[in-house]
LOTOR-149115 format. One record per residue (C-alpha): x, y, z; residue number from 1. Coordinates in steps of 0.25 Angstrom, whole numbers. Example, Ala and Ser with C-alpha at 12.3 -4.5 7.8 and 13.67 -1.06 7.14 Angstrom:
2
+-------+-------+-------+-----+
!     u !     v !     w !   i !
+-------+-------+-------+-----+
!    49 !   -18 !    31 !   1 !
!    55 !    -4 !    29 !   2 !
+-------+-------+-------+-----+
***
This chain:
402
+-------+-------+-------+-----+
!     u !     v !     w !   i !
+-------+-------+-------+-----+
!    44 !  -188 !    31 !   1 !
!    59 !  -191 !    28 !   2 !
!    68 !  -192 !    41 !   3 !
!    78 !  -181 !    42 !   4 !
!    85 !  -189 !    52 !   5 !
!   100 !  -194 !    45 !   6 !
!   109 !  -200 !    55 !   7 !
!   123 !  -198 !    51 !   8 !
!   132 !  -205 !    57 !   9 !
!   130 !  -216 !    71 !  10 !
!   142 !  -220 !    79 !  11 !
!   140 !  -233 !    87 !  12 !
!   130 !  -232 !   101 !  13 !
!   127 !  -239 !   111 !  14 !
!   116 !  -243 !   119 !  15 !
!   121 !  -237 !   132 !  16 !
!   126 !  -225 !   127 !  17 !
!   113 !  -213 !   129 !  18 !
!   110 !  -206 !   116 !  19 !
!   111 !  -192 !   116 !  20 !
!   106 !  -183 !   105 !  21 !
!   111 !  -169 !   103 !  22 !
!   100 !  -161 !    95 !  23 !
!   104 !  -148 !    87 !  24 !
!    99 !  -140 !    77 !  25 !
!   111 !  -139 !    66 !  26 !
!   122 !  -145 !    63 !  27 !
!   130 !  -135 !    64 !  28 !
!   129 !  -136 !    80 !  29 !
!   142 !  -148 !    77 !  30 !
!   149 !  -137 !    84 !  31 !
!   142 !  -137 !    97 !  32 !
!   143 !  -152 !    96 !  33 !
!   158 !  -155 !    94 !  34 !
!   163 !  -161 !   104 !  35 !
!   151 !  -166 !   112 !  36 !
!   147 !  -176 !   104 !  37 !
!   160 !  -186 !   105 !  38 !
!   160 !  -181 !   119 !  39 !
!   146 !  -188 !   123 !  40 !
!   149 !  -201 !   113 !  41 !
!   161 !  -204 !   122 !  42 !
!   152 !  -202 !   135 !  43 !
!   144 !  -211 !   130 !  44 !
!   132 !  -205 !   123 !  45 !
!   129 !  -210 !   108 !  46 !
!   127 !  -197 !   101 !  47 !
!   117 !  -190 !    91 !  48 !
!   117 !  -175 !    86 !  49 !
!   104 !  -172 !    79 !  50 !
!   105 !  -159 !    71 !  51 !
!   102 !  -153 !    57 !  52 !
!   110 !  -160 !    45 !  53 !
!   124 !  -155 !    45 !  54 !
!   139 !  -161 !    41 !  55 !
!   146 !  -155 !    52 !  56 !
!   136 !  -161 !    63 !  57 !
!   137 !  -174 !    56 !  58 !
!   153 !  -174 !    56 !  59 !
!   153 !  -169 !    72 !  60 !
!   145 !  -183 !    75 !  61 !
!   153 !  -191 !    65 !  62 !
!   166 !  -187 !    72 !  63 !
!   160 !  -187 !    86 !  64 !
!   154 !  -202 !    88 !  65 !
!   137 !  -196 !    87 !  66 !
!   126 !  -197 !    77 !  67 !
!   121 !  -184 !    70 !  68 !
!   106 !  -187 !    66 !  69 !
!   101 !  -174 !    57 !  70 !
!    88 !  -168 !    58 !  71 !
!    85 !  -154 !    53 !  72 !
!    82 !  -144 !    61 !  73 !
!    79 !  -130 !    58 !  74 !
!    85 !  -121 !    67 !  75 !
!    71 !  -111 !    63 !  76 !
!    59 !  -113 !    69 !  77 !
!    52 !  -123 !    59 !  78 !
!    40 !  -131 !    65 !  79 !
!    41 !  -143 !    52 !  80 !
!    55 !  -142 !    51 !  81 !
!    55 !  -144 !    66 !  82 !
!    43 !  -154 !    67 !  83 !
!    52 !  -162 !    57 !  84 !
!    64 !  -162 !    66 !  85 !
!    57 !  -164 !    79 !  86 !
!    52 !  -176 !    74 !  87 !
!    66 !  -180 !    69 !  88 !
!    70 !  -179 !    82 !  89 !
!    60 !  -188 !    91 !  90 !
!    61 !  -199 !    80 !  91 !
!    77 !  -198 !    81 !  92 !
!    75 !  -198 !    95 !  93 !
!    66 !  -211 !    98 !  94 !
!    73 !  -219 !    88 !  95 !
!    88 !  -218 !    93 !  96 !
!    86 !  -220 !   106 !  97 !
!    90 !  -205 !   111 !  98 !
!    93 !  -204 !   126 !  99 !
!    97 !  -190 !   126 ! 100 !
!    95 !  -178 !   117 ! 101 !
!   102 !  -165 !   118 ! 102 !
!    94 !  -155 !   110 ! 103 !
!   101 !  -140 !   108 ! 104 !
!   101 !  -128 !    99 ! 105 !
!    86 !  -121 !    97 ! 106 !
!    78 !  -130 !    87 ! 107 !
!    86 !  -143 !    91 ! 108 !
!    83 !  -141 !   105 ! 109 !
!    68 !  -138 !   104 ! 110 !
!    66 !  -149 !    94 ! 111 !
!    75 !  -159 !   100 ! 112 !
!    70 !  -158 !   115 ! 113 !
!    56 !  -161 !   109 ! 114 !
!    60 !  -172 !   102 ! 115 !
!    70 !  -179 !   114 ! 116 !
!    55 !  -178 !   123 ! 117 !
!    46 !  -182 !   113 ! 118 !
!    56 !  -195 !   109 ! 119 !
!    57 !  -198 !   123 ! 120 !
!    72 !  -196 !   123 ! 121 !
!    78 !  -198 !   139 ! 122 !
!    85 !  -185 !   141 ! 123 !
!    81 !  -172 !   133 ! 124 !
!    91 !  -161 !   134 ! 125 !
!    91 !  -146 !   129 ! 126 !
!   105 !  -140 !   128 ! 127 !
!   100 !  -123 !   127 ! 128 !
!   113 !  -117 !   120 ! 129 !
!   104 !  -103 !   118 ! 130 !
!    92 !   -94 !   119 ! 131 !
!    88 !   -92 !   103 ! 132 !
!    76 !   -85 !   108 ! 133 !
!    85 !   -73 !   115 ! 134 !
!    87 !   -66 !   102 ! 135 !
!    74 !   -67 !    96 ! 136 !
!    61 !   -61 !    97 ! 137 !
!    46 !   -62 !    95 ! 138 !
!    40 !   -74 !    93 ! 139 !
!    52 !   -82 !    89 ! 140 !
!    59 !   -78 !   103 ! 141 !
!    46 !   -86 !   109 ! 142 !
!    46 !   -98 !   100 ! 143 !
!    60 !  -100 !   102 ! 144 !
!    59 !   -97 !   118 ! 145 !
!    49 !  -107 !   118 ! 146 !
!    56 !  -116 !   110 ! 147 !
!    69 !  -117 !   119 ! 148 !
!    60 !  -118 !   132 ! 149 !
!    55 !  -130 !   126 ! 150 !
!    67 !  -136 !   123 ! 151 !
!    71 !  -133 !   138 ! 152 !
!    60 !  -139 !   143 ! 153 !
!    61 !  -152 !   135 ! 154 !
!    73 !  -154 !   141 ! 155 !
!    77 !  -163 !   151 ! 156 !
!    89 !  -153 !   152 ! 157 !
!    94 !  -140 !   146 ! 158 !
!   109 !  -138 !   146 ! 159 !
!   111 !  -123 !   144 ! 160 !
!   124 !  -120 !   137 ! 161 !
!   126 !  -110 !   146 ! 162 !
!   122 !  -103 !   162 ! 163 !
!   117 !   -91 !   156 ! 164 !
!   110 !   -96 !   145 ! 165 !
!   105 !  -105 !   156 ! 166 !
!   100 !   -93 !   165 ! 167 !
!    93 !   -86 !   154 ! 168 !
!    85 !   -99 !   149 ! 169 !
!    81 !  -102 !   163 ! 170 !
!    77 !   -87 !   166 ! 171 !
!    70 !   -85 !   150 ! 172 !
!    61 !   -98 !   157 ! 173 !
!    68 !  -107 !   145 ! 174 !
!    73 !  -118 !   154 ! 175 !
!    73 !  -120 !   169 ! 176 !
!    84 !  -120 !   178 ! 177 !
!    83 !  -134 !   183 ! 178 !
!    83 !  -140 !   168 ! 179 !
!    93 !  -134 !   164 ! 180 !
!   110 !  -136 !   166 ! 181 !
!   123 !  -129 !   161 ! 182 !
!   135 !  -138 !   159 ! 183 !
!   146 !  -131 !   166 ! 184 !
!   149 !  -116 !   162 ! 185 !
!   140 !  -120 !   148 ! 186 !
!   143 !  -119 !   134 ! 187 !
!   140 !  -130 !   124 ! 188 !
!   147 !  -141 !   126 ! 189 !
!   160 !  -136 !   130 ! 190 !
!   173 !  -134 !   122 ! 191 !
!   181 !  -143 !   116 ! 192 !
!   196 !  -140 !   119 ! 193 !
!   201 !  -150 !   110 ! 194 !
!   194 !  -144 !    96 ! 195 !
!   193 !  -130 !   101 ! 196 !
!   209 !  -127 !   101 ! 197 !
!   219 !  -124 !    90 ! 198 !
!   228 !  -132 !    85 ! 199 !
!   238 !  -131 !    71 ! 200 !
!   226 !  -132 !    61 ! 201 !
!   216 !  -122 !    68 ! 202 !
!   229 !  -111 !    70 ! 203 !
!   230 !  -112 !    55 ! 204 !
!   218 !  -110 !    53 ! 205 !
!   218 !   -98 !    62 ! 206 !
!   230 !   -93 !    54 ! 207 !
!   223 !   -94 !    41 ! 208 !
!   211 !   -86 !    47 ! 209 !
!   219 !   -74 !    53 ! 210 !
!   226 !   -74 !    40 ! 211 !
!   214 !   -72 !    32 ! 212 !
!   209 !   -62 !    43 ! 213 !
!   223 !   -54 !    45 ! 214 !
!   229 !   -48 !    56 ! 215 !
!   219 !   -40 !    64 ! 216 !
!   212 !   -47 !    75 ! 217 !
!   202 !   -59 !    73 ! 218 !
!   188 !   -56 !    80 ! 219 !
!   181 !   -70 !    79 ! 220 !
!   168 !   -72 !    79 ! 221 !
!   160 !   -86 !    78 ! 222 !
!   148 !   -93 !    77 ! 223 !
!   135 !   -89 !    70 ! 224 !
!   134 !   -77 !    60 ! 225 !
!   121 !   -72 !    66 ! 226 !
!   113 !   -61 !    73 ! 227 !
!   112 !   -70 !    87 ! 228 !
!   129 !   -70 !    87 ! 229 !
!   129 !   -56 !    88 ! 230 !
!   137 !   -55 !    73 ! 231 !
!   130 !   -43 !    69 ! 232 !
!   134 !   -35 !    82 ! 233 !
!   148 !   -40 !    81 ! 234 !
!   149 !   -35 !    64 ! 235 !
!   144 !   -22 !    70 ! 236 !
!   153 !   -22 !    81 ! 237 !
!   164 !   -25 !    72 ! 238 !
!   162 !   -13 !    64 ! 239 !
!   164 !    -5 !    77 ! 240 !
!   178 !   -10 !    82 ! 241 !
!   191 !    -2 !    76 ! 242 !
!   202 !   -11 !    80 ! 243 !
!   208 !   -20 !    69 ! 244 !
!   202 !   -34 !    68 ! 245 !
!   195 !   -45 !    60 ! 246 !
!   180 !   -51 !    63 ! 247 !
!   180 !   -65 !    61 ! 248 !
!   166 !   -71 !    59 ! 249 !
!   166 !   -87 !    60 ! 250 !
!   152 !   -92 !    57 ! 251 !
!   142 !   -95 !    47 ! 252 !
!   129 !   -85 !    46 ! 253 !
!   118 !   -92 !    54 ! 254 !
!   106 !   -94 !    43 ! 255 !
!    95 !   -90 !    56 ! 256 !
!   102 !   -77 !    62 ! 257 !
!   111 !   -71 !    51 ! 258 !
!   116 !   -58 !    52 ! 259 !
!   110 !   -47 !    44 ! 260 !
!   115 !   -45 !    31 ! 261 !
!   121 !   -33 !    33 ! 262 !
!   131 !   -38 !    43 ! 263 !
!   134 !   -48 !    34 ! 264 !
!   137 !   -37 !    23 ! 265 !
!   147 !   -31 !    34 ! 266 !
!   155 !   -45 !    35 ! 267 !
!   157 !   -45 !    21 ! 268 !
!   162 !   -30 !    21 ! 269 !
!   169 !   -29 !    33 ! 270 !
!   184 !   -37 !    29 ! 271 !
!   187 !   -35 !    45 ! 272 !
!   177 !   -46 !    46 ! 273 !
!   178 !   -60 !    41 ! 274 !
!   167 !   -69 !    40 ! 275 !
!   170 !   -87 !    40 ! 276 !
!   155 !   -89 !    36 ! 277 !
!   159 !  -103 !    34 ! 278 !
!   171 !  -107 !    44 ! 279 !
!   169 !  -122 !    45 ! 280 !
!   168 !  -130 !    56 ! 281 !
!   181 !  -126 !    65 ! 282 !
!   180 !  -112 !    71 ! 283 !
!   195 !  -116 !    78 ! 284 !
!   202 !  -109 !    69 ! 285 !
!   193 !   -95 !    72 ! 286 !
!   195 !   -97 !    85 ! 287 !
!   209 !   -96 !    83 ! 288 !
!   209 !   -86 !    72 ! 289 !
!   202 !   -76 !    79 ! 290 !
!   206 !   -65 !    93 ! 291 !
!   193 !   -66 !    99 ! 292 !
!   178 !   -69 !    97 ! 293 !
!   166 !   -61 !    97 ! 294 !
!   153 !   -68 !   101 ! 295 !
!   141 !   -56 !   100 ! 296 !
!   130 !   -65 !   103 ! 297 !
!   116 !   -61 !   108 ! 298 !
!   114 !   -77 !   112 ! 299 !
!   121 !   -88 !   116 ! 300 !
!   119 !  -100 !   125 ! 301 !
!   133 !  -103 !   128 ! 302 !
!   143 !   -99 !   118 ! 303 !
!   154 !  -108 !   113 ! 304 !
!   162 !   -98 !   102 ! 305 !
!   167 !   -90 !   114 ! 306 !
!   171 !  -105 !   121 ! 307 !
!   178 !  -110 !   108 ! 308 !
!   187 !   -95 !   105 ! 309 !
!   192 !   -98 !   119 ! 310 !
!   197 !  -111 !   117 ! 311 !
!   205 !  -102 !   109 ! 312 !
!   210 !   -92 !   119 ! 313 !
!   201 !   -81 !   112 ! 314 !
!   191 !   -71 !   120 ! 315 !
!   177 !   -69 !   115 ! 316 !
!   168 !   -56 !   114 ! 317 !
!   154 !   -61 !   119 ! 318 !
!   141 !   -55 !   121 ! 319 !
!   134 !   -55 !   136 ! 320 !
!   123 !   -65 !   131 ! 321 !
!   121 !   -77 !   139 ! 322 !
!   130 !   -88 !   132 ! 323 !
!   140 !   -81 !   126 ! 324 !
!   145 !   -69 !   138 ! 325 !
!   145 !   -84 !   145 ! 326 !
!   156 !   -88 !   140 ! 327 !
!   167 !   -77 !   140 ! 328 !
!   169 !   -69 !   153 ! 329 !
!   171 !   -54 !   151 ! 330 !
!   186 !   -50 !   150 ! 331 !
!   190 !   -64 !   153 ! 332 !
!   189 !   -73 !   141 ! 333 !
!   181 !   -61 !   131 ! 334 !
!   173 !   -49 !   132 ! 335 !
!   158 !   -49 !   135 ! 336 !
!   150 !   -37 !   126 ! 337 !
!   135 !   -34 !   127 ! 338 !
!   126 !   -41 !   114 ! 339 !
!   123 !   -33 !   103 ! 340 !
!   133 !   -22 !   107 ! 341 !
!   141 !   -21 !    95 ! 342 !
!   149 !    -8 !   102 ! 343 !
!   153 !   -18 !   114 ! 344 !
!   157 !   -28 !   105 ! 345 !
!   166 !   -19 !    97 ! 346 !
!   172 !   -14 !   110 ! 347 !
!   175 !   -29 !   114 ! 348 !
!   180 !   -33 !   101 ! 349 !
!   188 !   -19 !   100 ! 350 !
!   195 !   -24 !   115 ! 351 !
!   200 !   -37 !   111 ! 352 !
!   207 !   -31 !    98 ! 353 !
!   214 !   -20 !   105 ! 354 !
!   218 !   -31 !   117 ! 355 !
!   222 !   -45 !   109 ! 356 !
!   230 !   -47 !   122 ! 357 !
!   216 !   -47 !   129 ! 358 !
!   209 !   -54 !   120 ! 359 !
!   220 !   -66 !   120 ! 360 !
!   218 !   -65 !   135 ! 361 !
!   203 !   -66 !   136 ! 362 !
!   205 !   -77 !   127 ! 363 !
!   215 !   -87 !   134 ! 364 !
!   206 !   -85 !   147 ! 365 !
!   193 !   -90 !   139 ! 366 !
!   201 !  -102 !   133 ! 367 !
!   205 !  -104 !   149 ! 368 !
!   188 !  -103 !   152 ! 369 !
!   184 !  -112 !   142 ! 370 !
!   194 !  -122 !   146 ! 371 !
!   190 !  -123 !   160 ! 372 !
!   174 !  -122 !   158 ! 373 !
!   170 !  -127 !   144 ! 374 !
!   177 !  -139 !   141 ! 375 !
!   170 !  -149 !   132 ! 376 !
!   170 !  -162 !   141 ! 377 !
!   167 !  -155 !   154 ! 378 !
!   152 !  -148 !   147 ! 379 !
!   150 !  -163 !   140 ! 380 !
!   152 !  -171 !   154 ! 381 !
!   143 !  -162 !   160 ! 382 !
!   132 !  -163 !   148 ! 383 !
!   133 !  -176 !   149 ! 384 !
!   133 !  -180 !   164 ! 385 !
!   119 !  -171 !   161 ! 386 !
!   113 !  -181 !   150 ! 387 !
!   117 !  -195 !   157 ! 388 !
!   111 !  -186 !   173 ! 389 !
!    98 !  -184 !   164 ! 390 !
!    97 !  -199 !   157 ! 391 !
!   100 !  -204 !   171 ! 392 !
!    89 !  -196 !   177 ! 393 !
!    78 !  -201 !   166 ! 394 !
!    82 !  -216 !   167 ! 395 !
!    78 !  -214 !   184 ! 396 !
!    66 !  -206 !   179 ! 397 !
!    62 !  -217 !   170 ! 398 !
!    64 !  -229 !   180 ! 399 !
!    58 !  -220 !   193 ! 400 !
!    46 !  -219 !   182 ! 401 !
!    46 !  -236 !   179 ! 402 !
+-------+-------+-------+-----+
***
């Protein structure tokens, strides 16, 4: 069987410096990555991202000092597919010397757990950024329960994105309270204040999107094009609201979860909406374009959209789930709506149009949150004052055992 392993690009290392490797499923997680991976290089880790095959991933390590190694995962359950990439793993791991692994998203972090035990790998960590299993049902709700508990339970730690993600994993019996730690108030690593800001490029950008939208209002809308985002609710939520405005959806249709065709059909035919089904890589000039964000989810583990619009002073419309209410406090920094009640959205969304004033007010108080709770730097210290408290603890283990 031919290696689907292709290293892509190694800056120098050294013998002292721990290797970590952070295990995700697609490359198209880059974006939870940027930032972090320079960050842990200049503390002295020599970094490797594993993930499926992707350019942008490849380009986020080339520019950040880490190694990106490709192997394919499927983000379905596939036992061969998932066999082969299992196997991937252990073999990457054992021959490159991996201290730590950091193994997160679904499949990366069931498959990548397994594999850091089974290499031998010092320091086995689980970072849980959601609860797939809350939106599904049957036998597949079970499988994949099963599946995050054992993921949990291969770690030597799980970092939970979020308190009340945290909460709920501990009270569904997925993780145990002693196992498992928040970094500071949560999110996923933090914000980056020096790319998520404006500047002349990104407010022309902006200016370009407003011009195509014209003059009414920009409700924004990012992430995911999917059932779990709460998309379809928001479409029919939409159709209810009678003040002027534009919908703005940023965000490709996700191949696992897409919306139903129908709502698609109402996208095409609604020319109050506009749909960026390939927007690129910088969402910045979104931000900026738009009034306010709307976040409909059904699940979260700790949002980062409503973190990055209030880097841009603008208010978010979230849902009451665990991981996304989290992050925006009710008439503070945006307005918090029950999930799946497309009347309450509409309500919201209707509030913010006939109160700009209010909206730009709830925004500059989220951007003043943010600043104080979620900086990047201060989540990073803390994760990695976490990996060198847990490789210190195994080294003791390991002479106390000698």
């Amino acid at each position: 069987m031919a290696s689907s392993v292709i290293s892509i690009f190694k800056p120098k290392s050294s013998n002292d410096r721990p290797h970590l490797a952070i295990v995700v499923t697609s490359a198209t997680s880059w974006v939870l990555l940027r930032g972090q991976l320079a960050f842990a290089v200049e503390s002295g880790f020599d970094v490797t991202v594993i993930s499926s095959p992707g350019r942008e991933m490849s380009e986020l390590c080339k520019r950040e000092g880490a190694t990106h190694v490709e192997v394919t995962m499927s983000r379905v359950i596939s036992p061969r597919k998932d066999l082969v990439s299992l196997w991937e793993l252990i073999r990457y791991f054992q021959r490159s010397d991996v201290d730590i692994v950091n193994a997160g998203t679904p499949k990366a972090g069931l498959l990548g757990t397994l594999a850091g035990k089974i290499a031998g790998v010092d320091v086995v960590v689980h970072t849980l950024r959601g609860l797939r299993y809350q939106t599904l049902e049957g036998p597949k709700r079970l499988l994949v329960k099963l599946a995050t508990k054992a993921s949990c339970s291969l770690a030597d730690r799980v970092i939970c994105v979020g308190p009340g993600l945290r909460n709920v994993a501990i009270s569904d019996g997925v993780t145990s309270l002693e196992n498992s730690v928040v970094l500071g108030s949560g999110s996923s690593g933090g914000i980056d204040f020096g790319y998520w800001k404006s500047d002349a490029g990104i407010a022309a950008s902006a200016s370009t999107i407003r011009t195509q939208l014209g003059t009414k209002p920009i409700v924004g809308f990012v992430g995911r094009v999917c059932r779990d985002k709460g998309v379809q609710d928001l479409l029919d939520a939409w159709g209810m609201v009678k003040q002027p405005g534009q919908l703005m959806i940023v965000g490709a249709l996700d191949a696992v979860d897409p919306i139903d065709p129908v709502y698609q059909s109402m996208i095409a035919d609604n020319p109050n909406i506009t749909w960026y089904r390939n927007p690129g890589n910088d969402m910045r000039p979104y931000y900026e374009a738009m009034d306010f964000l709307v976040l409909p989810s059904y699940r979260e583990g700790f949002s980062s959209v409503p973190l990055q619009a209030a880097a841009f002073s603008k208010p978010t419309i979230a849902t009451s789930v665990v991981g996304s209410g989290e992050s925006v406090e009710h008439g503070k920094t945006g307005l918090i709506v029950a999930p799946g009640k497309p009347s309450q959205l509409a309500q919201s969304i209707e509030k913010y149009l006939d109160d700009l004033r209010l909206a730009r007010g709830h925004g500059v108080a989220a951007k003043a949150l943010v600043l104080k709770q979620f900086e990047q730097k201060f989540i990073l210290h803390l994760l990695h004052n976490e990996y060198f408290s847990l490789l210190s603890l195994k080294k003791r283990k390991r002479k106390v055992a000698l």
